[in-house]
C-alpha positions in Angstrom: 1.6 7.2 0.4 3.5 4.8 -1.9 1.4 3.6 -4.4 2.2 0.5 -6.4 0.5 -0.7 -9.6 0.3 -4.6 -10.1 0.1 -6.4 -13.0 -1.3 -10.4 -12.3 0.0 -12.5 -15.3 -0.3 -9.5 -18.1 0.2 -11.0 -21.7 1.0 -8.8 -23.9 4.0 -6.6 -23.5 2.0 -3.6 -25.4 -0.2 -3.7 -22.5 3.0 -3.3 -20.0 4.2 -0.6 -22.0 1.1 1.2 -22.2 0.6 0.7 -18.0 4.0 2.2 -17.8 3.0 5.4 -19.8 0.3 5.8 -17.8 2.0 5.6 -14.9 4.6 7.9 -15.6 2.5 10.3 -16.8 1.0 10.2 -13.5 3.9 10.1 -11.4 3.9 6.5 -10.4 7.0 4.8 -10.5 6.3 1.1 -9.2 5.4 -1.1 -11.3 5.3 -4.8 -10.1 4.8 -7.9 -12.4 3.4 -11.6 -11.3 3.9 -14.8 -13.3 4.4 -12.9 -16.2 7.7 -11.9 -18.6 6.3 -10.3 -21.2 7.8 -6.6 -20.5 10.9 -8.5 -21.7 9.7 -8.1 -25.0 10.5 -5.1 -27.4 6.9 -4.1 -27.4 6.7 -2.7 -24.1 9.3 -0.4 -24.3 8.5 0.7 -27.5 5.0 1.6 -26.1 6.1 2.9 -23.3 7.5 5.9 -25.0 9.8 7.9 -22.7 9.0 5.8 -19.6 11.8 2.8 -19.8 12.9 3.7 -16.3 9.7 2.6 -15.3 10.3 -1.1 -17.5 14.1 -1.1 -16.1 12.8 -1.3 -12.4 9.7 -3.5 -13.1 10.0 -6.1 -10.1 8.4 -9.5 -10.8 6.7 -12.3 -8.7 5.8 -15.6 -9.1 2.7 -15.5 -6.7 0.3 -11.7 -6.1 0.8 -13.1 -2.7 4.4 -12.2 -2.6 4.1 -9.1 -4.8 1.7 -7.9 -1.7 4.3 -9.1 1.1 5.1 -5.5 2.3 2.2 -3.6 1.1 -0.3 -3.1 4.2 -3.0 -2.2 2.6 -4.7 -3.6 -1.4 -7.0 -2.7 -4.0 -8.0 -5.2 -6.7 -9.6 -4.0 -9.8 -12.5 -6.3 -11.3 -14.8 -5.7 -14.1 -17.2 -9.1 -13.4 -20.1 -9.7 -10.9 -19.0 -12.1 -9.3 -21.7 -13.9 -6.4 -18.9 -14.3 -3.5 -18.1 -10.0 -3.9 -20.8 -7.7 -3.2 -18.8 -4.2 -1.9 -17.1 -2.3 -5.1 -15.7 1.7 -4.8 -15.6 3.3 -8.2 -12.3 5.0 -8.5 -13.4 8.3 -7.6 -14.9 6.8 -4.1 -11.1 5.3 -4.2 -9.1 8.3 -3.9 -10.9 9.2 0.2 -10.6 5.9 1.1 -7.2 5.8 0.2 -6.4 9.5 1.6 -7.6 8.3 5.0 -5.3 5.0 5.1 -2.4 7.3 4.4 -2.3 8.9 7.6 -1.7 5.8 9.0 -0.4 3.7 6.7 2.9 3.6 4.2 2.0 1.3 1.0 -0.8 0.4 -1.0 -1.1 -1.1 -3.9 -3.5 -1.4 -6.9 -3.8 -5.4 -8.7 -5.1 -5.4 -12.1 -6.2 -8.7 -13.4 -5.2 -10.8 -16.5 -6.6 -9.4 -19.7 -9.0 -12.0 -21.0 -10.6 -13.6 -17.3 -9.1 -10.9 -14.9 -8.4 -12.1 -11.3 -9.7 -15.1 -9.7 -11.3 -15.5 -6.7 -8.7 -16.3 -4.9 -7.0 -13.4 -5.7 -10.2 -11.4 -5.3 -9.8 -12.4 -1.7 -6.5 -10.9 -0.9 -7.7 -7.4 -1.8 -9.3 -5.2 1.5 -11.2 -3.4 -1.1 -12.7 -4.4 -4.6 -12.9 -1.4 -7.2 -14.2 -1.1 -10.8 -14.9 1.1 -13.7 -18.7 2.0 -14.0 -19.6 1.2 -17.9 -22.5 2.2 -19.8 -22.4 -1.3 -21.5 -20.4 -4.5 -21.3 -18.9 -4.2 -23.8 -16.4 -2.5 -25.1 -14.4 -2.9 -22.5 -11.2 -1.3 -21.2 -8.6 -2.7 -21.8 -5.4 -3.2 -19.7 -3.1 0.6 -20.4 -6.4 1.6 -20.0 -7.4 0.6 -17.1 -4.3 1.9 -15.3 -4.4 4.8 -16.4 -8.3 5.5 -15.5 -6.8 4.7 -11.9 -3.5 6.7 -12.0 -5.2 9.4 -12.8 -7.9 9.7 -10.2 -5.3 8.6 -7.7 -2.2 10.9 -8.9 -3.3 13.4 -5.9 -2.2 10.5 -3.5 1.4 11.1 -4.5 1.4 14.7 -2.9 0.7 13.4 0.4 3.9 13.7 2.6 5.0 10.0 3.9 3.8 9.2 7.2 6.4 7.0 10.3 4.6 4.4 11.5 5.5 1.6 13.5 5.2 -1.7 12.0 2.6 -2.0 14.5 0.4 0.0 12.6 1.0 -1.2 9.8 -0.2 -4.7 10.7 -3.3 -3.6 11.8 -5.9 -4.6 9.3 -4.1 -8.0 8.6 -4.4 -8.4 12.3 -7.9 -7.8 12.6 -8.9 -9.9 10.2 -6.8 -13.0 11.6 -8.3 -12.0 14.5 -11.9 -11.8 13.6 -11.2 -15.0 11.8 -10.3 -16.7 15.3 -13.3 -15.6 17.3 -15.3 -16.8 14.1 -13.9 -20.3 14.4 -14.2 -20.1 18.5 -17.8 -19.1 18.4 -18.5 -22.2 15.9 -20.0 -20.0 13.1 -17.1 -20.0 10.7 -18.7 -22.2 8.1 -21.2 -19.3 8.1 -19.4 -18.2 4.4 -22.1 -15.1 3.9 -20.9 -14.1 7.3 -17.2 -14.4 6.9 -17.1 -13.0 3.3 -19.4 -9.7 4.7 -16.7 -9.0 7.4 -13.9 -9.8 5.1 -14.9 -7.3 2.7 -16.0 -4.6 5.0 -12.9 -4.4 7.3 -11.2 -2.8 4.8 -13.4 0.4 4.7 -12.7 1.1 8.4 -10.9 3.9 9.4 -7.9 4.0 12.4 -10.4 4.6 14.6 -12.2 2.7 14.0 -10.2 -0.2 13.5 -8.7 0.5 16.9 -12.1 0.3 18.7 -12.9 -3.0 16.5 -9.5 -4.2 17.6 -10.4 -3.5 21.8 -13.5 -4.8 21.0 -12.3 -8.2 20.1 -9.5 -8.3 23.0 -12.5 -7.6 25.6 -14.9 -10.3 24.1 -11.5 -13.0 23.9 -11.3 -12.2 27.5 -14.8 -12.9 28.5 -14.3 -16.0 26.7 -11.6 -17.0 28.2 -12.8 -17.0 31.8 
């Protein structure tokens, strides 16, 4: 599976540097950048310490929603409650979720949030799964080189798997199910239900092929129904 790391706004270039060790270390090599130019600076490759090839092919972004344009299936990192998210995976419950979407799907990526507030919800809401650190306390907190690293190293063992061939199909299939589940919401009348809609929004992204693909024949029979 191709795995890439995503940096929302990051300001300090030490930061970048120190994501970019990490990821090296770990055998990552995509590293993707939004509203942000700070790995311009000479801090980040001064941190990032034997891993400048990682810097030189840094691609950048104005919006995460473009940085995510090709990537089927994302993982947003958060270290707040927050009342709209309920469903979190610690990183080691992670690394089976992810091993499961590799047999049928070709890129994921994992968005870290801006050093001092994070990701917003907006951003929150573009994720098919929310993850986070467990902490004893608060405070300290990790900070961003950290925080990349805690994930490239759980994850690393995703970078054995061989790449799977899947049609594009396949690779639409979550997105699709929740535009999908989005329109039957809206037929049905119930799509101001927000507790709802955020419940099924979060959840679709722990399904499996299968299971996806029963959701997905589900749907098409209940449209029909409708329809007559």
């Amino acid at each position: 599976m191709h795995l890439s790391i995503v940096l929302v706004a990051p300001a300090r270039a030490e930061n970048i540097g120190a994501a970019a060790r990490a990821m090296k270390t770990m055998g990552f090599t995509d590293l993707r950048i939004v509203a942000s130019e700070a790995h311009l600076e000479a801090g980040a490759r001064r941190v990032a310490h034997g891993s400048g090839d990682i810097i030189d092919n840094i691609s950048t972004y104005d919006t995460l929603e473009a940085a995510l344009a090709d990537i089927s299936f994302t993982v947003a990192t958060t270290a707040r409650s927050r009342a709209k998210f309920h469903y979190y995976a610690t990183p080691e419950e992670l690394l089976p979720i992810l091993k499961e979407k590799s047999q049928w799907l070709t890129k994921a990526a994992i968005v870290f949030g801006r050093e001092d507030s994070g990701l917003t919800n907006e951003e929150l809401a573009l994720a098919d799964v929310l993850t986070g650190v467990p902490m004893v306390a608060d405070y300290p907190s990790l900070n961003l080189g950290q925080a990349v690293m805690v994930y490239c190293y759980q994850l690393a063992s995703l970078m054995q798997i061989a790449p799977v061939t899947r049609a594009a199909a396949d690779e639409n299939q979550l997105a699709a199910l929740r535009a999908r589940t989005e329109r039957l919401l809206s037929t049905l009348g119930v799509a101001d239900d927000q507790k709802m809609v955020d419940w099924l929004q979060q959840r679709i992204g722990l399904l499996e092929q299968r299971d996806t693909a029963m959701l997905h024949q589900l749907l098409h029979d209940i449209e029909k129904k409708l329809a007559e």
